[in-house]
C-alpha positions as CSV (number, residue, x, y, z in Angstrom):
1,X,118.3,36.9,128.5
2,X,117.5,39.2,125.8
3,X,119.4,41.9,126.8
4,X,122.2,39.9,126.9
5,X,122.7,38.1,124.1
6,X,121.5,40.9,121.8
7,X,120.6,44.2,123.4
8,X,124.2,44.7,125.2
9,X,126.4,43.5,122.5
10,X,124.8,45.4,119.7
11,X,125.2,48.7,122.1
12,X,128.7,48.4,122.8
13,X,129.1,47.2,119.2
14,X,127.4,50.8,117.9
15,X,129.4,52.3,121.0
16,X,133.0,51.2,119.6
17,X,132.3,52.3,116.2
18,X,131.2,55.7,117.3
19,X,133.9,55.9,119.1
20,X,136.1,55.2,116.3
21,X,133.8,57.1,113.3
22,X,132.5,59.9,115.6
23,X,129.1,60.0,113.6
24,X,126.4,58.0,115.4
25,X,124.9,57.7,111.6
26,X,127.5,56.5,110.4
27,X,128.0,54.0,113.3
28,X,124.8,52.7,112.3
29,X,125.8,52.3,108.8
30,X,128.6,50.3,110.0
31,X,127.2,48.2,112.2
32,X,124.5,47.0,109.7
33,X,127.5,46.1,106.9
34,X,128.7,44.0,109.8
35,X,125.4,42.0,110.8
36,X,124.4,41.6,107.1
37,X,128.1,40.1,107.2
38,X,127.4,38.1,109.5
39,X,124.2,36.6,108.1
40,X,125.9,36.9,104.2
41,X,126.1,32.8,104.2
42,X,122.9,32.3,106.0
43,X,120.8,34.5,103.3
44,X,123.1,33.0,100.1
45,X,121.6,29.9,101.3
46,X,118.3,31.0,101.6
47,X,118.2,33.0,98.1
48,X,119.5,29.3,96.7
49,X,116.2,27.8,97.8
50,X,113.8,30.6,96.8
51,X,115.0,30.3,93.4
52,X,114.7,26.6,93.5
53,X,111.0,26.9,94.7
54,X,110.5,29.4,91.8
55,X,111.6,26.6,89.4
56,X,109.1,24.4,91.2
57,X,106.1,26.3,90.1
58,X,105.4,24.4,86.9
59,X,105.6,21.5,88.9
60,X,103.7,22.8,91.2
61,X,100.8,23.6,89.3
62,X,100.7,20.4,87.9
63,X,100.2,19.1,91.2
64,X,97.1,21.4,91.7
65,X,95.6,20.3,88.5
66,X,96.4,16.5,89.6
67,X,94.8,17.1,93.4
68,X,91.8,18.8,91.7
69,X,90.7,20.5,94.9
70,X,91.7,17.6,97.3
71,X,94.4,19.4,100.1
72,X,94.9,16.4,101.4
73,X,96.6,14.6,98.2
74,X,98.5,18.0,97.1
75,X,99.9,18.8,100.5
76,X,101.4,15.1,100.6
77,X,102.7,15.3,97.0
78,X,104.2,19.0,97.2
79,X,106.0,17.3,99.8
80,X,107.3,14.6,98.1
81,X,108.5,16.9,95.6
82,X,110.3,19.2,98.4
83,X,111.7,15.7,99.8
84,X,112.8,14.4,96.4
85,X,114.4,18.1,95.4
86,X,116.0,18.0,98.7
87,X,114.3,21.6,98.9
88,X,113.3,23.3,102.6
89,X,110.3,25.6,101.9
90,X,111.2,27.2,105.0
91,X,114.6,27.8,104.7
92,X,113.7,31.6,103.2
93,X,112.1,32.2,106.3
94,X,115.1,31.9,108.5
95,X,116.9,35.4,108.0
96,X,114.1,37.1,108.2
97,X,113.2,35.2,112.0
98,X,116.8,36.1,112.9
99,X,116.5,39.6,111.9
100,X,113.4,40.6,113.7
101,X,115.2,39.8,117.4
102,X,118.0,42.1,115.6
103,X,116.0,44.8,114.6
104,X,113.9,45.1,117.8
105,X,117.0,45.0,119.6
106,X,118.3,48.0,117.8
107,X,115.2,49.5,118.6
108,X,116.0,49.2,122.4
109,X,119.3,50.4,121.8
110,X,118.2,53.1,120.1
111,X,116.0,54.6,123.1
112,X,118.4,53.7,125.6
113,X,121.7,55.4,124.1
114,X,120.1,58.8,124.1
115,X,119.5,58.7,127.9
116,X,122.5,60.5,129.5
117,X,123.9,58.4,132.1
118,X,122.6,55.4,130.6
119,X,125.6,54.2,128.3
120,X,127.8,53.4,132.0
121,X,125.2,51.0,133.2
122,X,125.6,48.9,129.8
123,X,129.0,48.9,128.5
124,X,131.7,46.9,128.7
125,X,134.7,47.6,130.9
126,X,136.9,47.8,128.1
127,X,134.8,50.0,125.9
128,X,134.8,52.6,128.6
129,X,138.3,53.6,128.2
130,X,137.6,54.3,124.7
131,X,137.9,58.4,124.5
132,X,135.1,59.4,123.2
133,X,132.7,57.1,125.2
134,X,135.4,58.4,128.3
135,X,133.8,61.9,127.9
136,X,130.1,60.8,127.3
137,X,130.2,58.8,130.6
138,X,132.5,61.7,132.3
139,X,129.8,64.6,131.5
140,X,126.6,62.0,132.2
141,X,125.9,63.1,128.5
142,X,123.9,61.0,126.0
143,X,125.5,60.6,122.3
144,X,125.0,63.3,119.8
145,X,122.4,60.9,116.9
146,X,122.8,62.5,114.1
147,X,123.6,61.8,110.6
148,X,126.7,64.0,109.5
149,X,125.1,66.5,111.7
150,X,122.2,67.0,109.6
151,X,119.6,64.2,110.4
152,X,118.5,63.3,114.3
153,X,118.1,60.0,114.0
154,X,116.0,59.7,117.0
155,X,113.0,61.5,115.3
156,X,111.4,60.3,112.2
157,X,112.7,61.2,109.1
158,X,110.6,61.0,106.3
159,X,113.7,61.5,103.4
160,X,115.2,58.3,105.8
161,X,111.5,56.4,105.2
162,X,110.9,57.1,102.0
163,X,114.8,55.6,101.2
164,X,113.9,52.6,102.9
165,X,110.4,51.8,101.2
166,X,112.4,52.3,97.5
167,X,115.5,49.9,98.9
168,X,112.5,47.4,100.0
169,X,110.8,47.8,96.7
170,X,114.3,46.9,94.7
171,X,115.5,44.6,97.0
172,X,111.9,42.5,96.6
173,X,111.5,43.6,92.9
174,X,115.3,41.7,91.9
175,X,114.2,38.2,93.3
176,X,110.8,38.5,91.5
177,X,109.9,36.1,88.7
178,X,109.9,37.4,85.0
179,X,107.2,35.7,84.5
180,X,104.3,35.8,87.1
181,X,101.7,32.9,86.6
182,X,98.1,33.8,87.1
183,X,97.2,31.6,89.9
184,X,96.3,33.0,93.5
185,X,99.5,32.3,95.4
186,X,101.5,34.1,92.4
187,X,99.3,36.7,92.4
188,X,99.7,37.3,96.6
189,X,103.4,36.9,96.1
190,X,103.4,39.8,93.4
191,X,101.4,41.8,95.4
192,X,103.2,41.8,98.3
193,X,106.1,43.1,95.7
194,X,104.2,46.3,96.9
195,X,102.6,46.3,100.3
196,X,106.0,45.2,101.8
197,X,107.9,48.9,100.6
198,X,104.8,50.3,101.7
199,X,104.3,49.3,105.1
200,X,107.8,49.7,105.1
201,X,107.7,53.8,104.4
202,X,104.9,54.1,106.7
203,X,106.4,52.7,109.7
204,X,109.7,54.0,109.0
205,X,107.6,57.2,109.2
206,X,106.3,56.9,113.3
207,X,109.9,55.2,114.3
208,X,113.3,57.2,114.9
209,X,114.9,57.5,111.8
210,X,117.6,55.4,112.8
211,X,115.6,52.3,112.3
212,X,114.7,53.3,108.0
213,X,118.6,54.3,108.5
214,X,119.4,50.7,109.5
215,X,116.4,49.0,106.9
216,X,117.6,50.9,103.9
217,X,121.1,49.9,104.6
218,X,120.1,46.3,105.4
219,X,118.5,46.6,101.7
220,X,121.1,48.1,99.5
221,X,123.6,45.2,101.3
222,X,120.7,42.6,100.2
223,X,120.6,44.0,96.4
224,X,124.2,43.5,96.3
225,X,124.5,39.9,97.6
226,X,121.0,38.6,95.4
227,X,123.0,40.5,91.9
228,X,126.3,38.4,93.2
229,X,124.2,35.0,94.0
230,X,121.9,35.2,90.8
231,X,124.7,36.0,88.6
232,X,126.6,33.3,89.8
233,X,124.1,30.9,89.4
234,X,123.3,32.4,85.8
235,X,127.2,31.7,85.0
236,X,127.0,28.0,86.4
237,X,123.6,27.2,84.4
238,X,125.8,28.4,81.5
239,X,129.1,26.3,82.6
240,X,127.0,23.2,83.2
241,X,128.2,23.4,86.4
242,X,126.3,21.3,89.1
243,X,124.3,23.6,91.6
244,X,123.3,21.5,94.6
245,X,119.7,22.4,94.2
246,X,120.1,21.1,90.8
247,X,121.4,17.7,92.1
248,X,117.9,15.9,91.9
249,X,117.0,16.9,89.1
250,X,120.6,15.7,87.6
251,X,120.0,12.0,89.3
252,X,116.9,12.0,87.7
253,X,118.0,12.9,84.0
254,X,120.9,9.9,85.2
255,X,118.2,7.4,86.1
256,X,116.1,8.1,82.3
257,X,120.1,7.6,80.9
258,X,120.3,3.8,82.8
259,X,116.9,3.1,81.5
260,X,117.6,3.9,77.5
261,X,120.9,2.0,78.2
262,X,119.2,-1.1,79.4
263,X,116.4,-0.4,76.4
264,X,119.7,-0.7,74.0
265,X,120.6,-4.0,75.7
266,X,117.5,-5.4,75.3
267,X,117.2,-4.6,71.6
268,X,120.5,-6.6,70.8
């Protein structure tokens, strides 16, 4: 089942494009813009709520001081707060969940594409008559990974790992708060600012360098969509234009208006 919903279609997705681009970097490159395209509304919505929960954390904190040590009480009323914001706290999870399937597919693909003879047992008939995958399957051959002929993608790379840990650490840097609150769970969050572009580099450095190929593309996509969500957002704060994870907080300001209406009434 795996292999066919994600293993098959990514390889004869990578085989087209190479077929097309003639550089199996390259192919790579490509076929990254177009799963990142594919998830582009899925992570917008996800970057929406990981800002809202960083606007939570004042809130948040209040709650702490209110529970004073009781998990019981601040669990239910963190949730209240997430139910009355209309906020998922584990809506930021989401892309990341999907991409791991994606990623360790591409890892599959990645040792199986190199195998000469393997590419006719897994793609499509209609890809086959493409002419470059025509001669691969023709001479039993595998495809030639390299990057502009300069890289082999299917060793490690450390130039390739090291690109990927400084995407991860700009990519996770962008969507960090200014302002960093001294409690624990701030404190975790800012560190894993680092250890994430870290563990990043040194995997990148014991897998083919395909992978930190496809990771540091993935990253540079994901700076460019959080600079184009974040601005946007700046520009509707500025507008006055109503964000939908504004929308309680908007009903609530409403429901204070009623009450200094009804407070006039009274008074005359």
């Amino acid at each position: 089942m795996f292999d066919t919903l994600l293993v098959h279609p990514i390889f004869n997705l990578l085989a087209v494009l190479y077929a097309f681009v003639h550089d199996f970097g390259l192919a790579i490159i490509l076929l990254t813009l177009v799963i990142r395209g594919l998830l582009w509304p899925l992570v917008t919505k996800q970057l929406h709520s990981q800002r809202a929960l960083q606007e939570l954390q004042p809130e948040l904190l209040r709650i702490k001081t209110q529970a004073k040590g009781d998990k019981t009480l601040e669990g239910q009323l963190t949730m209240e707060l997430y139910k009355e914001r209309e906020i998922n706290p584990f809506a930021s999870f989401l892309p990341l969940i999907i991409q791991l399937p994606i990623f360790f597919a591409l890892f599959i693909v990645l040792r199986d594409i190199v195998k000469p003879g393997e590419i006719a047992h897994i793609v499509y008939e209609p890809v086959k008559h493409l002419g470059a995958i025509v001669d691969i399957i023709k001479n039993n051959a595998a495809f030639h990974p390299t990057l502009l002929g300069l890289i082999d993608l299917t060793k490690p790379s450390p130039l390739l790992a090291v690109l990927a840990g400084l995407a991860q650490f700009a990519q996770t840097k962008q969507i960090s708060p200014k302002h960093q609150s001294k409690d624990s769970q701030a404190q975790i969050m800012m560190g894993m600012t680092y250890v994430f572009p870290a563990l990043t580099f040194f995997i990148g450095l014991s897998l083919p360098s395909a992978l930190p190929l496809y990771w540091t593309t993935a990253s540079l996509v994901a700076i460019l969509q959080q600079y184009l969500v974040l601005q946007r957002d700046v520009r509707e704060l500025e507008e006055g234009t109503p964000d939908p994870t504004a929308l309680p907080a908007q009903s609530d300001s409403k429901r204070s208006g009623k009450g200094k209406r009804k407070g006039k009434g009274g008074k005359s």
